[in-house]
ZAMIZA-983460 format. One record per residue (C-alpha): residue number from 0; x, y, z negated. Coordinates in Angstrom, 3 decimals, padded with zeros to 6 digits. Example, Ala and Ser with C-alpha at 12.3 -4.5 7.8 and 13.67 -1.06 7.14 Angstrom:
2
0,012.300,-004.500,-007.800
1,013.670,-001.060,-007.140
***
This chain:
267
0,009.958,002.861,003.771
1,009.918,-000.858,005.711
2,012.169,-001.714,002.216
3,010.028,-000.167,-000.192
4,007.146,-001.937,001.736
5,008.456,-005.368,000.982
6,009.956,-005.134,-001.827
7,006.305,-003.826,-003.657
8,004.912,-007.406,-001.391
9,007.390,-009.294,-003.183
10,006.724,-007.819,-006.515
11,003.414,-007.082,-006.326
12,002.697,-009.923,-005.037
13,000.340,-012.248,-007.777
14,-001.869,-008.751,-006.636
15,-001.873,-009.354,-003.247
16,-002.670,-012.940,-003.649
17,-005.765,-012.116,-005.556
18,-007.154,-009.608,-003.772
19,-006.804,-011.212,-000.078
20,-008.278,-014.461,-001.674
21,-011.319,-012.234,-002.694
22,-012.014,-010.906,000.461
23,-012.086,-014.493,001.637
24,-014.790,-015.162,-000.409
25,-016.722,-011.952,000.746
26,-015.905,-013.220,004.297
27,-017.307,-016.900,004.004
28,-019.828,-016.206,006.046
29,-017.840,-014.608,008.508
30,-016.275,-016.230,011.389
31,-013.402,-014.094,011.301
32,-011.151,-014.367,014.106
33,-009.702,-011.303,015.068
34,-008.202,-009.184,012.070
35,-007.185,-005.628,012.633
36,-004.364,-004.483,010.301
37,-004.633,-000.750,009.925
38,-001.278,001.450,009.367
39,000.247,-002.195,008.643
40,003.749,-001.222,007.874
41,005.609,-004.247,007.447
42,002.742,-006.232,008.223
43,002.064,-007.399,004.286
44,-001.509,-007.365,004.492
45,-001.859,-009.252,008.138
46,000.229,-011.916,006.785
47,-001.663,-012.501,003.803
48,-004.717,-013.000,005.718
49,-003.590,-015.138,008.384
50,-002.401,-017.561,005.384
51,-006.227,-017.777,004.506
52,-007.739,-017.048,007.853
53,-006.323,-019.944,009.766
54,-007.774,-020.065,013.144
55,-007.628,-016.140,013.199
56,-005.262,-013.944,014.710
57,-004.475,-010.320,013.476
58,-003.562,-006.795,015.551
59,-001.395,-004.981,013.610
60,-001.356,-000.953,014.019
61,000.603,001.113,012.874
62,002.519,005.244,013.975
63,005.796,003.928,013.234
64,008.000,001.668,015.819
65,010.310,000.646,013.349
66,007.938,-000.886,010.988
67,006.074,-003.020,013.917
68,009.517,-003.786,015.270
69,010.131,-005.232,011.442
70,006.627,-006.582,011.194
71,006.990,-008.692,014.796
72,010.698,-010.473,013.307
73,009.161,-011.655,010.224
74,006.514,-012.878,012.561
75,008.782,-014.927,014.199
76,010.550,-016.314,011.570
77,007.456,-017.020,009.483
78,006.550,-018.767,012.801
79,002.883,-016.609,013.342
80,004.544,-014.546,016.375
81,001.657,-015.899,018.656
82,-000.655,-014.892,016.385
83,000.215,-011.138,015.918
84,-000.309,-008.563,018.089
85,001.421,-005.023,017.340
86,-000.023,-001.624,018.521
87,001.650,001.304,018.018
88,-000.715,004.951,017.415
89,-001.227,007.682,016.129
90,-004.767,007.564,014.860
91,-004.545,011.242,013.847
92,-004.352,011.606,017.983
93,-006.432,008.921,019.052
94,-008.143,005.568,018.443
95,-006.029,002.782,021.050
96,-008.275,000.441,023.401
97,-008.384,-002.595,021.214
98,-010.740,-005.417,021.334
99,-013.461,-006.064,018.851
100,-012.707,-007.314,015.536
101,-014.154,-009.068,012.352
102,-012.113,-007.876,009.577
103,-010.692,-004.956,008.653
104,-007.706,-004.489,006.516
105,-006.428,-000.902,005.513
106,-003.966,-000.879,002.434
107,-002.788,002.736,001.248
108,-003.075,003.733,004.918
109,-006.270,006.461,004.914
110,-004.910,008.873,002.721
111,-002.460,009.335,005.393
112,-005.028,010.420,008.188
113,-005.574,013.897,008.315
114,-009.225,013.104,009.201
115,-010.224,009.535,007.791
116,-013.884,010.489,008.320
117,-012.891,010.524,011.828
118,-011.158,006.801,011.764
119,-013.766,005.601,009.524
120,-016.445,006.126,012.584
121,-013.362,004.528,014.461
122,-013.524,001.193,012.735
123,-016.843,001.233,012.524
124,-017.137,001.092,016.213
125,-014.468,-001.387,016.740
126,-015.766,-003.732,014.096
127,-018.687,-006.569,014.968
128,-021.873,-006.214,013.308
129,-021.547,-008.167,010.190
130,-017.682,-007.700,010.293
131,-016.117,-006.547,007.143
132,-013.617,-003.607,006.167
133,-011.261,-003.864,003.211
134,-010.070,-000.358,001.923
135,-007.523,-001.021,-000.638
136,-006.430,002.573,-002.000
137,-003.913,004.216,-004.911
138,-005.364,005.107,-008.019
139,-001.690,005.683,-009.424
140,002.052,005.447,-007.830
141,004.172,002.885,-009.933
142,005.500,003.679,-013.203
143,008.881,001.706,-014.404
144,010.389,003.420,-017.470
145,009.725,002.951,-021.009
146,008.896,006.611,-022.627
147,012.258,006.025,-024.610
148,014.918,006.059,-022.044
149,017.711,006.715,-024.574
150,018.998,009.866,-022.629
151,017.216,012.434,-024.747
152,014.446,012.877,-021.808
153,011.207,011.253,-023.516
154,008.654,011.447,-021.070
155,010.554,011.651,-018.389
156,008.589,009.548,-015.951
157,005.708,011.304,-016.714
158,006.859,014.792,-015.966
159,007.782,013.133,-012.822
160,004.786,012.036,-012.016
161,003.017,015.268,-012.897
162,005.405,017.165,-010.848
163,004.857,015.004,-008.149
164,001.523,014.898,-008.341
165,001.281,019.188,-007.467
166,003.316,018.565,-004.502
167,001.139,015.751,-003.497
168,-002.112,017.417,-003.839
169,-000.897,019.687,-000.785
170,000.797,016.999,001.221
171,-001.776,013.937,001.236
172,-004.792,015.942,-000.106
173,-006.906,013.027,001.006
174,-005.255,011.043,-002.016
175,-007.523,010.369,-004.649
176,-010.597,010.687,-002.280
177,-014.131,009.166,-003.097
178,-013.750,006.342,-000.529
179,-017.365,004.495,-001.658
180,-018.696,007.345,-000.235
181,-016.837,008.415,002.955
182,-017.509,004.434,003.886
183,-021.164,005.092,003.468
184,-021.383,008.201,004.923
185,-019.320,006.377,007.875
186,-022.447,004.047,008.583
187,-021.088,001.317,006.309
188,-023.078,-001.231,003.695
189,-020.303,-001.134,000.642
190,-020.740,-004.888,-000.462
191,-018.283,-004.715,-003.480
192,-015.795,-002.181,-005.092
193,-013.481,-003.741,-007.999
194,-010.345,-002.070,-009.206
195,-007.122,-003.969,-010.316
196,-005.055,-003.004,-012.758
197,-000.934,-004.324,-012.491
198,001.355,-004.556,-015.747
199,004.009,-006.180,-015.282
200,005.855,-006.843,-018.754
201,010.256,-008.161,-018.817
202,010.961,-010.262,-017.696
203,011.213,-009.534,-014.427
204,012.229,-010.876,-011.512
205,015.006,-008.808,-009.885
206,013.208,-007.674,-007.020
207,011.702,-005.663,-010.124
208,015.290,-003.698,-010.327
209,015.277,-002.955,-006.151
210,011.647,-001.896,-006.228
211,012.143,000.629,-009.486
212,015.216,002.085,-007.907
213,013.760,002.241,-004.286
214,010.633,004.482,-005.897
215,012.319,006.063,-008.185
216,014.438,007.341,-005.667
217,011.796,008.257,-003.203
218,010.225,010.459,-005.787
219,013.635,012.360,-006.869
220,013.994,013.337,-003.102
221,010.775,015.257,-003.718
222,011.556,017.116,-007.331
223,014.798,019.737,-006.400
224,013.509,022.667,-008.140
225,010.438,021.174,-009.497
226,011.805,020.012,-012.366
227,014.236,020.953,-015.140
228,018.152,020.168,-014.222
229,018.283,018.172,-017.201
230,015.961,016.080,-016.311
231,016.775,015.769,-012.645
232,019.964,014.671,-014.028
233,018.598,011.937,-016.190
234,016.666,010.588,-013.423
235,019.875,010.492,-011.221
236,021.883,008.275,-014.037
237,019.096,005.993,-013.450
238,019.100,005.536,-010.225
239,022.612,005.408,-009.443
240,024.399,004.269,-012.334
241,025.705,000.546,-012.207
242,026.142,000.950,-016.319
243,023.169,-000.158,-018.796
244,021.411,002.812,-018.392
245,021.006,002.141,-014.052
246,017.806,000.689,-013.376
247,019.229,-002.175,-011.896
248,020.667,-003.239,-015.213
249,017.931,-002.280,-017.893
250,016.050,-004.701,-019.246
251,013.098,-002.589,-020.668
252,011.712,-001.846,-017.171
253,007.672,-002.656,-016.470
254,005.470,-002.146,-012.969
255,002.654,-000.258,-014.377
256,000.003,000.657,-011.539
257,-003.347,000.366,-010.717
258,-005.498,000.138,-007.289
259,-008.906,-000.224,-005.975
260,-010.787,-001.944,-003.720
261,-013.891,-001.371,-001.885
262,-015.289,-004.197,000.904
263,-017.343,-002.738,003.080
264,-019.808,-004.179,006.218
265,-021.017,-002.981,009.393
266,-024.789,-003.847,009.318
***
């Protein structure tokens, strides 16, 4: 996970630059100096916004040790250690004794609480009045693979994804949810929503190759009997094969992959 997290930063990362200078804007009449980084893996998001939020510092919170143990060495060496505080919780448990913030940042991280209604009231309380709360969210996983892989399995990515998708619905049924409206009902003023859509056309830069392969695989450990053998076998040429038909030496790959965003305030 801590390499697919960086390795979507790196590629993704023209998005991330955008939509963390955007909530700047929102925030210019905010004197934001305490972010809160919610489920911040690798710490992506907090890093981005201490760029732009220069006399701020950012709490980063996340269930997973190893990511925060990740997130406070890149902190070090991109000198911001001082300025980043990690928490480690389980929100799904309980909300941690932090101190009042100004910004919220939660990327792909609510769909993962079994009760985000629950951690929305959470924030709400731990934000300022007037503070702010990004919710960046999934509208699609990342797509890599032209339809025409030349293995005989057109539309092989999208039976993938479909078969995925079933499993998903189950696992992470908050995927997909109506945020706008959980925010609201939350207490929330939603000040903007805008959705961003990624395609990324060759060529690439070869993180592009790492960050296929790392998803790709991800998603095949997910499809035993879910999907035909030939096509399970397809997908396993191209993730492991070092010949042309390997992701990590095709040239026809794209990052196809779309996400919204919804700024929200605390009145």
């Amino acid at each position: 996970m801590a390499e697919l997290l960086d390795l979507d930063a790196e590629v993704l990362h023209s998005y991330l630059s955008e939509v963390t200078a955007w909530i700047h804007e929102l925030a210019a009449d905010l004197p934001a100096r305490r972010i809160l980084d919610l489920g911040s893996g690798t710490g992506t998001g907090a890093f981005a916004l201490l760029r732009l939020f220069e006399g701020a510092d950012a709490i980063a919170l996340d269930i997973s040790a190893q990511l925060l143990h990740r997130l406070r060495g890149k902190a070090r060496v991109l000198g911001v250690a001082d300025r980043v505080r990690t928490v480690q919780a389980d929100l799904d448990a309980a909300w941690p004794a932090i101190d009042t913030v100004d910004l919220v940042w939660a990327s792909s991280s609510l769909h993962h609480m079994a009760d985000p209604d629950r951690v929305l009231t959470k924030v709400f309380a731990a934000l300022r009045p007037g503070g702010l709360l990004a919710v960046a969210e999934m509208d699609s996983f990342p797509r890599f693979l032209p339809d025409d892989l030349g293995l005989g399995r057109p539309g092989l990515e999208a039976r993938c994804h479909a078969a995925l998708a079933e499993g998903r619905a189950a696992e992470v049924p908050q995927l997909g949810s109506d945020w706008g409206s959980r925010l609201s009902k939350a207490g929330f003023t939603i000040e903007a929503e805008r959705p961003f859509a990624i395609n990324l056309t060759p060529p690439l830069p070869a993180a592009a190759g790492r960050y296929a392969a790392v998803s790709l695989r991800r998603i095949r450990s997910s499809l035993d009997g879910q999907m035909s053998n030939d096509d399970l076998a397809a997908l396993d040429t191209i993730i492991d094969s070092d010949g042309p038909d390997g992701v990590l030496q095709r040239d026809d790959l794209a990052v196809r992959t779309a996400r919204t965003v919804w700024v929200a305030r605390r009145p």
